[in-house]
Backbone bond lengths (Angstrom), bond angles and torsions (degrees), N, CA, C in turn:
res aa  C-N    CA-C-N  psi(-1)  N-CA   C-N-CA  omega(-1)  CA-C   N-CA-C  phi
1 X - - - 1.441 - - 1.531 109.69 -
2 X 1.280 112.64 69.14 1.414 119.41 178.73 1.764 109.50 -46.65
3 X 1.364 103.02 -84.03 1.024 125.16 -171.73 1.155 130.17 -33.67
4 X 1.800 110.49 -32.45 1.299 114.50 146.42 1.322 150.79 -58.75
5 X 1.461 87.64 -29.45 2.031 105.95 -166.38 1.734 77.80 -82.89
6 X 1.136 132.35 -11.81 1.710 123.63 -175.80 1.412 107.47 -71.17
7 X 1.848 99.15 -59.90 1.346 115.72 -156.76 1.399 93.75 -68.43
8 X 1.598 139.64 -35.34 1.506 142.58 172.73 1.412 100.18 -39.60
9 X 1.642 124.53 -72.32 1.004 146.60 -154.34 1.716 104.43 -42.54
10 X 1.461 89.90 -76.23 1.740 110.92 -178.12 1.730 112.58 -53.09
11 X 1.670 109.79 -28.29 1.621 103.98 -174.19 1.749 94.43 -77.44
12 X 1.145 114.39 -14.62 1.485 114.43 -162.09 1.509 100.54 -88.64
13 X 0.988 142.06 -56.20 1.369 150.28 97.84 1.324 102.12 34.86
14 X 1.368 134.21 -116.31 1.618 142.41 177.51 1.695 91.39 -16.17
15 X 1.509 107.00 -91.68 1.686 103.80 -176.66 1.305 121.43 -7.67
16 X 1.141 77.29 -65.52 2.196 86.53 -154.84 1.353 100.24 -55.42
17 X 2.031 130.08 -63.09 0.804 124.80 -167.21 1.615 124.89 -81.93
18 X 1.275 114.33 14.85 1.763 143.64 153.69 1.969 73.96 78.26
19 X 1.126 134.61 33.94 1.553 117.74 160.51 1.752 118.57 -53.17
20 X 1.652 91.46 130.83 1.693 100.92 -170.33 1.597 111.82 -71.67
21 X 1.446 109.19 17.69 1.485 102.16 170.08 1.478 114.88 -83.72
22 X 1.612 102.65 -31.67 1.689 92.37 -179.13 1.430 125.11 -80.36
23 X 1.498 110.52 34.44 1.236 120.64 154.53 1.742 125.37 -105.44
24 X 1.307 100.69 8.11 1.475 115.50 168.36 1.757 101.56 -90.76
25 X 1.225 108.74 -30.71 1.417 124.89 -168.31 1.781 124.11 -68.74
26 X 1.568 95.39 -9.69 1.238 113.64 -154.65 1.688 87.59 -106.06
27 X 0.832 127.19 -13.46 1.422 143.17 176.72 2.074 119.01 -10.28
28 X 0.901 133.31 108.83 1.588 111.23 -168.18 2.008 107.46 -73.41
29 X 1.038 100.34 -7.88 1.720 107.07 172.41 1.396 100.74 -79.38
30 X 1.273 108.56 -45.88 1.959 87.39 -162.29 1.178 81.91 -87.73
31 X 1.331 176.02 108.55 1.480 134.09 37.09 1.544 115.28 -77.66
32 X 1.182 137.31 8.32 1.093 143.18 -176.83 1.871 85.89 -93.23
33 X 1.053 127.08 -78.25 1.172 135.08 173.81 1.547 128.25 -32.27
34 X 1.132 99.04 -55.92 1.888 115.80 168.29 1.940 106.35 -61.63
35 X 1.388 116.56 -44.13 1.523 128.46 173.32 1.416 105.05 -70.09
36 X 1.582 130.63 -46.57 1.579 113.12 166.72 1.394 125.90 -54.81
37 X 1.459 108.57 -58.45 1.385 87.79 177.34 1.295 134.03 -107.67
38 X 1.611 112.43 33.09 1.321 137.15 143.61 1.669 109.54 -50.74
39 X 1.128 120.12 -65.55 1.374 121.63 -179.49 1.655 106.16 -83.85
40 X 1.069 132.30 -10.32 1.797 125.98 153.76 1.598 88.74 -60.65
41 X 1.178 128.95 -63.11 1.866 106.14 -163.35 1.679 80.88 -71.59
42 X 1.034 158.53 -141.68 1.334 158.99 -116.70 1.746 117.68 -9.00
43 X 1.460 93.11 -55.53 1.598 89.31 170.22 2.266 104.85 -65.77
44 X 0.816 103.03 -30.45 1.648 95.88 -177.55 1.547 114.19 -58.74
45 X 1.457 107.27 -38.84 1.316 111.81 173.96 1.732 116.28 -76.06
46 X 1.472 125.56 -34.96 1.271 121.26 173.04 1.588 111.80 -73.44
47 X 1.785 110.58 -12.44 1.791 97.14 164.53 1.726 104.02 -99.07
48 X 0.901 134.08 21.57 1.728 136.68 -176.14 0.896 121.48 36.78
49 X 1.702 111.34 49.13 1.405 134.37 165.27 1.250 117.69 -81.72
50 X 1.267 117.77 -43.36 1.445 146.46 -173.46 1.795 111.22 -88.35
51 X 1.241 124.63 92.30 1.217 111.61 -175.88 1.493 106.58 -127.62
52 X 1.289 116.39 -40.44 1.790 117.76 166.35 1.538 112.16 -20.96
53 X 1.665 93.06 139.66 1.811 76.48 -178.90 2.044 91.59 -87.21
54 X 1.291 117.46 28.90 1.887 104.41 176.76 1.545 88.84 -89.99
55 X 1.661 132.33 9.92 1.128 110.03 150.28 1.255 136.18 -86.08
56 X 1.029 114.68 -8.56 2.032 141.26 -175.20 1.429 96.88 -76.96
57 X 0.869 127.54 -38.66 1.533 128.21 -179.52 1.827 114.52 -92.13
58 X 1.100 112.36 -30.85 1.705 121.79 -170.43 1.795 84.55 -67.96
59 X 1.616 111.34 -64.04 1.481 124.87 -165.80 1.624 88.63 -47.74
60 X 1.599 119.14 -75.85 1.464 120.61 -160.66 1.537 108.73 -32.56
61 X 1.713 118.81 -65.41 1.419 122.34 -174.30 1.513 110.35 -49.76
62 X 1.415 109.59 -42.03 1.721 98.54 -170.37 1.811 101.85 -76.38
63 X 0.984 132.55 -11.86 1.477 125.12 174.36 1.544 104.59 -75.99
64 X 1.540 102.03 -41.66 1.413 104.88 -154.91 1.948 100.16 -72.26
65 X 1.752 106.91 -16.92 1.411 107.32 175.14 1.385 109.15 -77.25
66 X 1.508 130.65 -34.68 1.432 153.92 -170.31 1.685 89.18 -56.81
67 X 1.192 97.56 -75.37 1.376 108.65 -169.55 1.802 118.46 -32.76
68 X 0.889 112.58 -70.00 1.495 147.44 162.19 1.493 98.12 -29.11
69 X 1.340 118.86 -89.39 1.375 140.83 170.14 1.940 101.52 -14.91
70 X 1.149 90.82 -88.74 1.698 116.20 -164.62 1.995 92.76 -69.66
71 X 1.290 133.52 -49.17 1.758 112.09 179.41 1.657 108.77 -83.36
72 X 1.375 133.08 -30.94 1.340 112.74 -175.82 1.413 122.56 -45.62
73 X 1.556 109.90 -56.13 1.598 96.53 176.49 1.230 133.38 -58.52
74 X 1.211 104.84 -13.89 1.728 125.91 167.67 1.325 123.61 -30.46
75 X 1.485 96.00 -74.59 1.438 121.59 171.52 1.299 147.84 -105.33
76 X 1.223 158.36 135.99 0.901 159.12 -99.36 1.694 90.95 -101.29
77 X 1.386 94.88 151.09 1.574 139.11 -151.90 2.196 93.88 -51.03
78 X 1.755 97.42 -43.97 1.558 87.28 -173.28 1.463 113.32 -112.88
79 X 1.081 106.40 29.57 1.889 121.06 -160.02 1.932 92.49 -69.39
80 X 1.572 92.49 117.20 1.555 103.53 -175.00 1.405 121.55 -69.60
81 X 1.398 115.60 5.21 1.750 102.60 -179.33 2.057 107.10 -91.75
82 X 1.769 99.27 -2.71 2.091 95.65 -170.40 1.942 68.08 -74.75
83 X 0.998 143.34 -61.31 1.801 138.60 -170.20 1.531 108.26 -41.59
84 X 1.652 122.91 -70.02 0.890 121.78 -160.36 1.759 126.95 -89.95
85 X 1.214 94.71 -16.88 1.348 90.27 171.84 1.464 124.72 -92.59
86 X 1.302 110.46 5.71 1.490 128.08 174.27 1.675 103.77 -90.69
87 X 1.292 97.79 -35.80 1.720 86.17 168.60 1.285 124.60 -85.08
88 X 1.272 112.08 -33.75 1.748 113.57 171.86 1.629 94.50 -60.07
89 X 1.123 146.13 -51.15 1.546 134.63 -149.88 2.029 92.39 -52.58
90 X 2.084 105.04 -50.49 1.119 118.70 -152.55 1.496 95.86 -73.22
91 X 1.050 137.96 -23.77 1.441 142.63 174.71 1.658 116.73 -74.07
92 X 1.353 111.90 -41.61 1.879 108.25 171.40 1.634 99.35 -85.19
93 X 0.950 111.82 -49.10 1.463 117.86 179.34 2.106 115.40 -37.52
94 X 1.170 117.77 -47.91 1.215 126.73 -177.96 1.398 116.59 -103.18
95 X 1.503 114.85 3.35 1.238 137.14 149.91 1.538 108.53 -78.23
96 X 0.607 127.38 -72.47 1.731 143.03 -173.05 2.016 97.58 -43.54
97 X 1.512 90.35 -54.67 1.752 93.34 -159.50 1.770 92.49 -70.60
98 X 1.231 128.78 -58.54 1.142 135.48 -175.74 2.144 120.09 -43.54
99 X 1.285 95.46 -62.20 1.778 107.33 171.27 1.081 146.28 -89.97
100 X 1.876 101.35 -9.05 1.486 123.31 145.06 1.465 126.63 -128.57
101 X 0.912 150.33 -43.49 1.477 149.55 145.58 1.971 95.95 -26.13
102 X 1.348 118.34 -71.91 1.340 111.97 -163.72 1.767 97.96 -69.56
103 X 0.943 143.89 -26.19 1.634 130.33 -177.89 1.380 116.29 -108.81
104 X 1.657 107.27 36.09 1.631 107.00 174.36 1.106 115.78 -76.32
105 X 1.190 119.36 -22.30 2.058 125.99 177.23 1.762 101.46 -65.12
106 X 1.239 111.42 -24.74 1.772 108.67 -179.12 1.710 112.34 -90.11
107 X 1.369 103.81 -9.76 1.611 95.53 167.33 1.260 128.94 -59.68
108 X 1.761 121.43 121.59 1.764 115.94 170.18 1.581 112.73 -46.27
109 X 1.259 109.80 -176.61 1.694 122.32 172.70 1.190 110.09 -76.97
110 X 1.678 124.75 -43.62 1.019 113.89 170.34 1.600 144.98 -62.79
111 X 1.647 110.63 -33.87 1.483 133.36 155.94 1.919 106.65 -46.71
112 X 1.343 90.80 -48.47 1.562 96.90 -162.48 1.688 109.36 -62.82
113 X 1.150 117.22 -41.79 1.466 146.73 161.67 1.645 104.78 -24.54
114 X 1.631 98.74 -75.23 1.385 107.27 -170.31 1.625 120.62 -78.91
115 X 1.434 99.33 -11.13 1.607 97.51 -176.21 1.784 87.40 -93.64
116 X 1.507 125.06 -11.84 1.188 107.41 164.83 1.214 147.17 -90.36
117 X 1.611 106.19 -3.76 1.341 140.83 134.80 1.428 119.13 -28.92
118 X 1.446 101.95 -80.67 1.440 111.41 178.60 1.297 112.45 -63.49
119 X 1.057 129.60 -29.99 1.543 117.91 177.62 2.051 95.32 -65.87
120 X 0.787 144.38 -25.25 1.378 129.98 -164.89 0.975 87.11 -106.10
121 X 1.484 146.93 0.81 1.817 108.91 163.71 1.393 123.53 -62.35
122 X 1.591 84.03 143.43 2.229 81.87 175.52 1.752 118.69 -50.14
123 X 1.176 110.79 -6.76 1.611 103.84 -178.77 1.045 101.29 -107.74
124 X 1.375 138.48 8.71 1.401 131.72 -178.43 2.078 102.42 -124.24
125 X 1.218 102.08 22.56 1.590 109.60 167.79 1.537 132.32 -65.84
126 X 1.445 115.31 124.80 1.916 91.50 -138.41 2.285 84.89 -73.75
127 X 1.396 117.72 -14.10 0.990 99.26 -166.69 1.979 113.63 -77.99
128 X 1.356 99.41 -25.78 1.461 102.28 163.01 1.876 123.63 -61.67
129 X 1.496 100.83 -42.76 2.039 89.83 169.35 1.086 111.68 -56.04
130 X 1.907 105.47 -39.41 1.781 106.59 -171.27 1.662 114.37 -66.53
131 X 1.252 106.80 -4.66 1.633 126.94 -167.51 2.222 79.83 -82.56
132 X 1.152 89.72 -81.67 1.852 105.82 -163.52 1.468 113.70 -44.08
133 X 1.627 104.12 -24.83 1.192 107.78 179.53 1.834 127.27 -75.72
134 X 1.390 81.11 -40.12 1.734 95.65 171.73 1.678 116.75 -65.26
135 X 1.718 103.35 -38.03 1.645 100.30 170.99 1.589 120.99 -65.21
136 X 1.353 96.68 -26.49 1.461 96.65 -173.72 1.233 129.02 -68.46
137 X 1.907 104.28 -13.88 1.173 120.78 -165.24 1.989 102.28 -84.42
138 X 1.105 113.71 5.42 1.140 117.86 174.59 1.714 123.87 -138.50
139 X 1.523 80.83 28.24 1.756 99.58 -177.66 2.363 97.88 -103.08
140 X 1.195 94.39 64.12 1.426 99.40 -175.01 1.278 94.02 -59.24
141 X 1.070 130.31 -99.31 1.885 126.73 -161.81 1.817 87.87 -14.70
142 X 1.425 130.17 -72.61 1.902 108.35 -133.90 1.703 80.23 -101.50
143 X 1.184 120.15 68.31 1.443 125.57 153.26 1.405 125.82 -26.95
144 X 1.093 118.08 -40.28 1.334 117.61 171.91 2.073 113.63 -66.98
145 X 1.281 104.03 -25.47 1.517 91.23 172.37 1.590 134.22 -33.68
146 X 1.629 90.16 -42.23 1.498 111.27 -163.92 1.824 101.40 -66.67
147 X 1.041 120.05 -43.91 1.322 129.06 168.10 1.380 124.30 -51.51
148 X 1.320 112.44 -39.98 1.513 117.76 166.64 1.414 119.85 -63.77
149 X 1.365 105.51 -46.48 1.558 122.91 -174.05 1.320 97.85 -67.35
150 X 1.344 128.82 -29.62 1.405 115.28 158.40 1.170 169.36 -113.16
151 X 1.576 67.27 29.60 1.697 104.39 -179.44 1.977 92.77 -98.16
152 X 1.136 92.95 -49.96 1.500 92.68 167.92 1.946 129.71 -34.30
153 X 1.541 85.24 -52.57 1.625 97.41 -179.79 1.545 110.83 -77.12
154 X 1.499 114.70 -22.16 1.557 105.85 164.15 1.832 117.72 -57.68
155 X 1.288 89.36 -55.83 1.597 103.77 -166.73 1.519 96.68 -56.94
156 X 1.521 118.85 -23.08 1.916 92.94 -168.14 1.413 94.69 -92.66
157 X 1.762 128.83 -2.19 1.387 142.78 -156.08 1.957 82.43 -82.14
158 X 1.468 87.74 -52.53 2.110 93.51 -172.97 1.805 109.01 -71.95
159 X 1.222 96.80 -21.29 1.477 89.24 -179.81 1.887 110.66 -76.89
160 X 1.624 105.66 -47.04 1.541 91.77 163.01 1.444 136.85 -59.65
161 X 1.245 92.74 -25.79 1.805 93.20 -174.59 1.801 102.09 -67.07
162 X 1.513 97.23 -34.92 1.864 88.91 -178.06 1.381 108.22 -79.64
163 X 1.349 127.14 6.77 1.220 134.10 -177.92 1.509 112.09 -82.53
164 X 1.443 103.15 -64.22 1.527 132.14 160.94 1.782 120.68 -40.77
165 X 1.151 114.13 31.83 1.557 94.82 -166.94 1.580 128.22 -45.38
166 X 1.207 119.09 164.80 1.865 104.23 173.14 1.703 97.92 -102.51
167 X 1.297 77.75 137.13 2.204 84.68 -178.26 1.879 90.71 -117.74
Protein backbone atom coordinates (compact mmCIF):
# COMPACT_ATOMS: atom_id res chain seq x y z
CA UNK A 1 0.00 0.00 0.00
CA UNK A 2 2.35 2.54 -1.27
CA UNK A 3 0.22 5.21 -1.91
CA UNK A 4 -1.03 5.27 1.35
CA UNK A 5 2.02 5.13 3.61
CA UNK A 6 2.65 8.47 1.09
CA UNK A 7 -0.63 10.11 1.46
CA UNK A 8 -0.11 9.30 5.62
CA UNK A 9 3.30 10.67 5.33
CA UNK A 10 2.61 14.08 3.49
CA UNK A 11 -0.93 14.64 5.59
CA UNK A 12 1.39 14.24 8.61
CA UNK A 13 3.70 16.55 7.14
CA UNK A 14 1.02 19.45 6.18
CA UNK A 15 -0.26 19.08 10.00
CA UNK A 16 2.63 19.28 11.90
CA UNK A 17 4.25 22.04 9.91
CA UNK A 18 0.62 24.07 9.90
CA UNK A 19 1.45 24.33 5.76
CA UNK A 20 -1.36 26.60 4.14
CA UNK A 21 -1.99 23.95 1.59
CA UNK A 22 -4.07 21.84 3.84
CA UNK A 23 -6.56 24.32 3.60
CA UNK A 24 -7.18 23.56 -0.05
CA UNK A 25 -7.53 20.02 1.38
CA UNK A 26 -10.40 20.73 3.46
CA UNK A 27 -12.37 21.27 0.36
CA UNK A 28 -16.33 20.04 0.58
CA UNK A 29 -15.84 18.47 -3.16
CA UNK A 30 -12.98 16.35 -2.45
CA UNK A 31 -14.67 14.40 0.17
CA UNK A 32 -17.68 14.14 -1.82
CA UNK A 33 -15.38 12.85 -4.56
CA UNK A 34 -12.86 10.71 -2.51
CA UNK A 35 -16.47 9.09 -0.75
CA UNK A 36 -17.87 8.38 -4.44
CA UNK A 37 -15.44 6.53 -5.64
CA UNK A 38 -14.42 5.10 -2.42
CA UNK A 39 -17.60 3.12 -2.46
CA UNK A 40 -17.34 2.55 -6.57
CA UNK A 41 -14.19 0.30 -5.39
CA UNK A 42 -16.41 -1.15 -2.46
CA UNK A 43 -19.26 -2.01 -4.59
CA UNK A 44 -16.42 -3.61 -7.12
CA UNK A 45 -15.26 -5.75 -4.45
CA UNK A 46 -18.88 -6.94 -3.21
CA UNK A 47 -19.43 -7.87 -7.19
CA UNK A 48 -15.74 -9.74 -7.38
CA UNK A 49 -14.58 -7.58 -9.90
CA UNK A 50 -12.11 -5.97 -7.84
CA UNK A 51 -9.67 -8.46 -6.41
CA UNK A 52 -5.98 -6.90 -6.79
CA UNK A 53 -4.80 -5.99 -3.57
CA UNK A 54 -3.86 -2.15 -5.79
CA UNK A 55 -7.41 -1.93 -4.59
CA UNK A 56 -6.65 -1.95 -0.71
CA UNK A 57 -4.59 0.93 -1.14
CA UNK A 58 -6.67 3.11 -3.97
CA UNK A 59 -9.85 2.54 -1.23
CA UNK A 60 -7.31 3.31 1.90
CA UNK A 61 -5.91 6.77 0.21
CA UNK A 62 -9.36 7.93 -0.91
CA UNK A 63 -10.78 7.45 2.78
CA UNK A 64 -7.69 8.60 4.19
CA UNK A 65 -8.41 11.99 1.78
CA UNK A 66 -12.31 11.76 2.88
CA UNK A 67 -11.31 11.64 6.23
CA UNK A 68 -9.05 14.63 6.34
CA UNK A 69 -11.23 16.57 3.91
CA UNK A 70 -14.72 16.20 5.69
CA UNK A 71 -13.11 16.06 9.92
CA UNK A 72 -10.38 18.82 9.73
CA UNK A 73 -12.69 21.66 9.71
CA UNK A 74 -14.43 19.96 12.38
CA UNK A 75 -12.01 20.32 14.85
CA UNK A 76 -9.93 22.51 16.27
CA UNK A 77 -6.96 24.03 14.49
CA UNK A 78 -4.20 21.69 16.65
CA UNK A 79 -6.31 18.56 17.46
CA UNK A 80 -3.49 15.75 17.62
CA UNK A 81 -5.10 12.74 15.92
CA UNK A 82 -4.86 14.89 11.75
CA UNK A 83 -0.65 14.14 13.33
CA UNK A 84 -1.12 11.00 14.96
CA UNK A 85 -3.25 8.92 13.37
CA UNK A 86 -1.52 9.36 10.09
CA UNK A 87 1.43 7.93 11.67
CA UNK A 88 -0.06 4.99 13.39
CA UNK A 89 -1.90 4.08 9.89
CA UNK A 90 2.09 4.36 8.43
CA UNK A 91 3.41 2.23 11.29
CA UNK A 92 0.70 -0.96 11.10
CA UNK A 93 0.48 -0.36 7.57
CA UNK A 94 4.37 -1.11 6.75
CA UNK A 95 4.26 -3.61 9.37
CA UNK A 96 1.57 -5.62 7.83
CA UNK A 97 3.01 -5.12 4.09
CA UNK A 98 6.62 -5.88 5.13
CA UNK A 99 6.08 -9.28 7.74
CA UNK A 100 3.09 -10.59 6.13
CA UNK A 101 2.24 -9.47 2.68
CA UNK A 102 6.24 -9.66 2.03
CA UNK A 103 6.71 -13.41 3.66
CA UNK A 104 3.60 -15.07 2.13
CA UNK A 105 5.80 -17.42 -0.15
CA UNK A 106 7.23 -18.81 3.46
CA UNK A 107 3.83 -19.86 4.71
CA UNK A 108 3.35 -23.92 5.44
CA UNK A 109 0.07 -25.61 3.97
CA UNK A 110 -1.25 -25.73 7.05
CA UNK A 111 -0.99 -21.79 8.14
CA UNK A 112 -1.93 -21.15 4.55
CA UNK A 113 -5.16 -23.27 4.92
CA UNK A 114 -6.37 -21.44 7.94
CA UNK A 115 -5.51 -17.93 7.07
CA UNK A 116 -7.53 -19.11 3.99
CA UNK A 117 -10.31 -19.97 5.97
CA UNK A 118 -10.38 -16.86 7.69
CA UNK A 119 -10.03 -14.82 4.84
CA UNK A 120 -13.55 -16.29 3.57
CA UNK A 121 -15.49 -15.66 6.61
CA UNK A 122 -18.56 -13.57 6.04
CA UNK A 123 -17.17 -11.07 8.65
CA UNK A 124 -13.95 -10.83 7.19
CA UNK A 125 -15.44 -9.57 3.54
CA UNK A 126 -13.13 -6.85 2.32
CA UNK A 127 -16.45 -5.19 0.92
CA UNK A 128 -18.21 -5.23 4.39
CA UNK A 129 -14.91 -3.39 6.41
CA UNK A 130 -15.04 -1.16 3.27
CA UNK A 131 -18.88 -0.93 4.23
CA UNK A 132 -17.86 0.07 8.28
CA UNK A 133 -15.23 2.04 7.17
CA UNK A 134 -17.06 4.57 5.09
CA UNK A 135 -19.81 4.83 8.03
CA UNK A 136 -17.35 5.49 10.38
CA UNK A 137 -16.13 8.25 8.49
CA UNK A 138 -19.14 10.14 9.63
CA UNK A 139 -19.34 8.76 13.12
CA UNK A 140 -17.82 12.30 14.48
CA UNK A 141 -18.74 12.03 18.26
CA UNK A 142 -16.85 8.13 18.53
CA UNK A 143 -13.80 9.36 16.49
CA UNK A 144 -11.87 6.70 17.29
CA UNK A 145 -14.05 4.30 15.01
CA UNK A 146 -12.40 5.55 11.98
CA UNK A 147 -9.07 4.21 13.26
CA UNK A 148 -10.30 0.86 13.96
CA UNK A 149 -11.99 0.52 10.67
CA UNK A 150 -8.64 1.03 9.53
CA UNK A 151 -6.76 -0.88 11.15
CA UNK A 152 -9.30 -3.40 10.26
CA UNK A 153 -8.98 -2.78 6.43
CA UNK A 154 -5.16 -3.14 6.76
CA UNK A 155 -5.28 -6.48 8.44
CA UNK A 156 -7.85 -7.94 5.76
CA UNK A 157 -5.32 -5.89 3.10
CA UNK A 158 -2.43 -8.57 4.89
CA UNK A 159 -4.75 -11.27 5.05
CA UNK A 160 -5.31 -11.14 1.12
CA UNK A 161 -1.96 -10.62 0.12
CA UNK A 162 -1.12 -14.00 2.13
CA UNK A 163 -4.01 -15.31 0.39
CA UNK A 164 -2.81 -14.29 -3.07
CA UNK A 165 0.53 -15.99 -3.22
CA UNK A 166 2.97 -15.12 -6.27
CA UNK A 167 3.74 -18.48 -8.15
Amino acid sequence: MPLFIVLCLIFSFLVQSEHPIQHLLIAPWLTYTAVGLAALIMLGTLCKKLKDLMWFDLFASLMLVAWFSYWKPLFVADAPMFFFFPVYFIVITAFVWVFFVGHRDRIDEQSFTYVQKFAQHPMMQPWLIMLYLLISLGLLEHFLQYPVAMTLLVLRFALSGCVQRET
